[in-house]
C-alpha positions in Angstrom: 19.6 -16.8 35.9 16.6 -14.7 35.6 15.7 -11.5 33.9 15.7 -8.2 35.7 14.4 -6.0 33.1 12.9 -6.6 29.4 13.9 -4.3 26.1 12.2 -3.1 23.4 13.3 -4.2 20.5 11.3 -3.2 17.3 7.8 -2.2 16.2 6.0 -4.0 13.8 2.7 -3.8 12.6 0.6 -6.8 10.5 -2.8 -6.9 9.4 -5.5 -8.3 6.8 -8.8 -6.7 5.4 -11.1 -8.9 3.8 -14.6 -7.7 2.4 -17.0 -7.7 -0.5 -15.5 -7.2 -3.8 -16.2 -3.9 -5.2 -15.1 -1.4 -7.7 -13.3 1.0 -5.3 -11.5 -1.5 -3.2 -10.2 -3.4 -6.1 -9.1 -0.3 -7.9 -7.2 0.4 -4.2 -5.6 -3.0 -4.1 -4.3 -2.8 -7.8 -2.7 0.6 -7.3 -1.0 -0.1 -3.7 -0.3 -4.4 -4.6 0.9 -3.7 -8.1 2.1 -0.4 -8.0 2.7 1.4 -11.5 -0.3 3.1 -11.5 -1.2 5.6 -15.2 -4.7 7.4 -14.7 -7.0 8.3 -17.5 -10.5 9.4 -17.3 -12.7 12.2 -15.2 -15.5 11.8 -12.9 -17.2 9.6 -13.2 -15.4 7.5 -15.0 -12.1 7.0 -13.5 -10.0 4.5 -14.8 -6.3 3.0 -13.4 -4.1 1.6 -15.6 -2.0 -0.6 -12.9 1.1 -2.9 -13.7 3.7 -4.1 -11.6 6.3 -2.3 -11.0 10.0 -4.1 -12.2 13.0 -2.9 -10.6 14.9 -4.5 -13.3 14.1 -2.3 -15.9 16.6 0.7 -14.0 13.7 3.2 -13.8 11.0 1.6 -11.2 12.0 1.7 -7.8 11.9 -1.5 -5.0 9.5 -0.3 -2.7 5.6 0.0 -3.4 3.7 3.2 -2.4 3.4 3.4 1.1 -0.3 4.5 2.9 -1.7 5.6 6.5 -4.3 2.9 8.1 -6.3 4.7 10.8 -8.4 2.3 13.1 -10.6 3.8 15.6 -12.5 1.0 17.5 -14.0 1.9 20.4 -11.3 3.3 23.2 -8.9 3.1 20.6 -7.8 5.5 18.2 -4.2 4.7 16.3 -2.8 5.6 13.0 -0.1 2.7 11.2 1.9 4.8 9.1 4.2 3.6 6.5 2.0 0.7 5.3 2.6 -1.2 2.0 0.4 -4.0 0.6 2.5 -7.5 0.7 -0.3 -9.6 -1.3 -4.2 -10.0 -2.6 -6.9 -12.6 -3.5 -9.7 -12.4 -5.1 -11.8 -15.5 -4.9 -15.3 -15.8 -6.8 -17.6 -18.9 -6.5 -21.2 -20.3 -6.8 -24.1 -19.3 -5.5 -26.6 -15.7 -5.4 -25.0 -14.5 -2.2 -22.5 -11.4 -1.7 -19.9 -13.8 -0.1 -19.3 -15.2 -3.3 -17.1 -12.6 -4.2 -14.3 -11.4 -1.9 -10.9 -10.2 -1.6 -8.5 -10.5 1.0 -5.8 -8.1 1.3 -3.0 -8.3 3.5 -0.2 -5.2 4.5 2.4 -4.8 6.8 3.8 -1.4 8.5 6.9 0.4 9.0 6.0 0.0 13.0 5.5 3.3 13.1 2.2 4.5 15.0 0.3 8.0 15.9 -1.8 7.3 19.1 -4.4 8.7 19.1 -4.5 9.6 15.4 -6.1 12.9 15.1 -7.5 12.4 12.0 -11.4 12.9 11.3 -12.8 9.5 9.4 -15.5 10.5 6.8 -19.1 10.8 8.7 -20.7 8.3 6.4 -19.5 5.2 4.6 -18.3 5.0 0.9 -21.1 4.4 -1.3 -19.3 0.9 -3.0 -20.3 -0.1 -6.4 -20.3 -4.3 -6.0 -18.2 -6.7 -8.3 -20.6 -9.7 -8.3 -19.4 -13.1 -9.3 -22.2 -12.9 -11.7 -20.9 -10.5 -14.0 -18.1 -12.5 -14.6 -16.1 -12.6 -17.8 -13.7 -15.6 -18.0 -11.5 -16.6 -20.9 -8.2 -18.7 -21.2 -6.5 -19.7 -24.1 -8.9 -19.3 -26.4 -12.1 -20.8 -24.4 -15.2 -18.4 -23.1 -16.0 -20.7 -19.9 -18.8 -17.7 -19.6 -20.5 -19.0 -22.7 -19.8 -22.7 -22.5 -21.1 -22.2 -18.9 -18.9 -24.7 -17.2 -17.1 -22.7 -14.6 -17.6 -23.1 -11.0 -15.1 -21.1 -9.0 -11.7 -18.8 -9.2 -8.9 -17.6 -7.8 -6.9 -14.8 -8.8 -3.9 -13.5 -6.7 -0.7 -11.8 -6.2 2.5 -11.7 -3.7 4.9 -9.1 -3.3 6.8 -11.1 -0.4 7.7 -8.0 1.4 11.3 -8.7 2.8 10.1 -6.7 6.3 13.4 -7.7 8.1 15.2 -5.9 5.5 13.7 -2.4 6.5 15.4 -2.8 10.2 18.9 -1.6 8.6 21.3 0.0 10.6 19.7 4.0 11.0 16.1 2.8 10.0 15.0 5.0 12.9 13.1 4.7 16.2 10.3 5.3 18.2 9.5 4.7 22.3 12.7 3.3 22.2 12.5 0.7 19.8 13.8 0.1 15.8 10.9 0.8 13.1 11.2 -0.4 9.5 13.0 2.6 7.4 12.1 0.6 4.2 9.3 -2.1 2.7 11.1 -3.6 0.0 9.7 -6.0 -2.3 11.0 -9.4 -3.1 10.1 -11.9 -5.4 6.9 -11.0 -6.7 4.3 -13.8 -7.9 1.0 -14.2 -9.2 -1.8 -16.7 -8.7 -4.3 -18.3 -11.1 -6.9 -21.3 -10.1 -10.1 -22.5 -11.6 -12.5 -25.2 -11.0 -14.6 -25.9 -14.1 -17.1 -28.7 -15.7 -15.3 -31.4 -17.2 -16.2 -32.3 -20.3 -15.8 -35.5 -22.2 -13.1 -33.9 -24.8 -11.5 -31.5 -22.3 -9.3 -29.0 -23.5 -7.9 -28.5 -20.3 -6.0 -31.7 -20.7 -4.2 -30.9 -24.2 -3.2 -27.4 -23.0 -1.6 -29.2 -19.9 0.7 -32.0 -22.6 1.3 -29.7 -25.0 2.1 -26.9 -22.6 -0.2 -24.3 -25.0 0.6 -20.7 -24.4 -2.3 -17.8 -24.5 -3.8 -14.8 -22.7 -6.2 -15.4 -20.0 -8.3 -12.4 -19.5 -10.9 -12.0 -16.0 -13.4 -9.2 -16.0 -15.9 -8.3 -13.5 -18.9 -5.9 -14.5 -20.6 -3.3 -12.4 -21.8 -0.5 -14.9 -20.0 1.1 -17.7 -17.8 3.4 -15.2 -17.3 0.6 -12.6 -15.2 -2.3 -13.0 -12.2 -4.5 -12.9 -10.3 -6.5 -16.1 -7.0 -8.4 -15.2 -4.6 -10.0 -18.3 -2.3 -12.2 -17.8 -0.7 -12.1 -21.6 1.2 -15.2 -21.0 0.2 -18.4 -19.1 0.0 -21.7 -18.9 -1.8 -24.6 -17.3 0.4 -26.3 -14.7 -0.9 -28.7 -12.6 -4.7 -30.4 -13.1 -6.5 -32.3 -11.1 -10.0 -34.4 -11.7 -11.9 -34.0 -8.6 -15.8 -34.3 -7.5 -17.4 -30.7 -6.9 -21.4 -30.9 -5.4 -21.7 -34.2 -7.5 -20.1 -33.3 -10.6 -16.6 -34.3 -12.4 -14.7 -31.0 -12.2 -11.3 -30.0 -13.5 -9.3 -27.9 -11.3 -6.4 -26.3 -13.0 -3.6 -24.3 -11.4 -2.4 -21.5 -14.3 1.2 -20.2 -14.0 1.6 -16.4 -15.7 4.5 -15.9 -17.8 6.9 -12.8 -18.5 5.6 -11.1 -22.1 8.5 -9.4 -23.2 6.2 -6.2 -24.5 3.5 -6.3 -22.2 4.7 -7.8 -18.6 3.2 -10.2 -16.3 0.1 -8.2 -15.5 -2.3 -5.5 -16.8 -5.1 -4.4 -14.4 -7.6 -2.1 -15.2 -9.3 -0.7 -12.6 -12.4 1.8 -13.0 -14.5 3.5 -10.5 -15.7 7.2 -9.5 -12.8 7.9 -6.6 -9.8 10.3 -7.9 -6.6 10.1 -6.9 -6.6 6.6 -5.7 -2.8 5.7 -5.0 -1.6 9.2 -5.0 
């Protein structure tokens, strides 16, 4: 009744980076999370056109681009290869600090690994251009909550649900003698929209939420002219609202669900900074 010996089954490799908000890493996460990725621009004004990619349309295919993560912490030294992005947040709030304006990305790997890596990392760090919550340019449906002044946090995301059993098909492949992940293929893919703002005695949070009003919501965050990050959603709508207290103040907090535009898609990021080739 007890074991004698223990198997191997499968590699698999999960992981998370969260950090400041910054030009570079933001243009990163749009090419690898969305995927369609048009570049425009020379140095120093690169710019990434980045949409996701739809499957549906017969031309795009079902897996994202795929990268190499290389960690080298003290003993260790280990390149994941086969890596695809399966969602990121971005989350701005209040307050003069750097912490104010994050993003959390998280991947998972095809399982397979290089140990040690053999790869040089750069000698000295990226110089990052940072995204402050600051520079912050909100609108929805119609309302600048920059110039009325009344918006206290955000949260912008998307979720490629990565069907990672999936890529364990018969033939996937092997290594040390146990399955890797052949493929990353995406499921269904989702985006997320949440905002706590000032309530106002006349909100107009409230009617969009009856009447179920339509319109583009548009987030931009400013570094300089050849650094920064503008998302569209060009269809949305308000959800689900909820009156809540927020450091002593009535606040709205409204959940906004993107829509399918028929000409544009979900989602148009555009992503500018002074690294080529990002998501090549």
């Amino acid at each position: 009744p007890y074991a004698e010996q223990n198997f191997p089954m499968a590699w698999r490799i999960q992981g998370s980076l969260e950090k400041y908000l910054s030009a570079e890493i933001a243009a990163w996460a749009m090419a690898f999370g969305l995927g369609k990725v048009v570049k425009s621009g020379t140095s120093p004004n690169f710019t990434y056109t980045c949409t996701p990619l739809n499957p549906s349309n017969g031309v795009d295919p079902a897996e994202l681009p795929y990268f190499t993560a290389v960690a080298k912490i003290a003993a260790a030294d280990y390149a994941m290869i086969g890596c695809a992005v399966n969602s990121w947040q971005i989350a701005l709030g209040s307050g003069p600090g750097r912490e104010n304006s994050r993003i959390t990305i998280e991947y998972v790997g095809s399982g397979r690994f290089v140990d040690p890596s053999d790869i040089t990392l750069p000698s000295s760090p990226l110089a990052e251009k940072l995204l402050l919550s600051s520079s912050l340019s909100f609108s929805a449906h119609g309302t600048d909550y920059i110039t009325t002044r009344r918006l206290l946090s955000l949260e912008v995301g998307w979720q490629n649900n990565l069907m990672v059993d999936q890529g364990y098909y018969p033939g996937s492949g092997t290594q040390d003698g146990a399955a890797v992940a052949g493929r990353l293929l995406f499921g269904a893919q989702a985006a997320t929209l949440r905002f706590t703002a000032m309530l106002e005695q006349a909100s107009p949070e409230f009617s969009r939420l009856r009447q179920q009003t339509e319109g583009t919501v548009v987030i931009q965050m400013t570094y300089d002219a050849n650094n920064s990050l503008e998302l569209t959603f060009h269809r949305a709508v308000i959800s689900t609202l909820d009156v809540v207290e927020t450091d002593g103040f009535a606040t709205v907090q409204c959940d906004v669900t993107p829509l399918w535009h028929s000409a544009n898609g979900l989602l148009t990021a555009v992503a500018k900074c002074n690294v080529d080739n990002i998501g090549v």
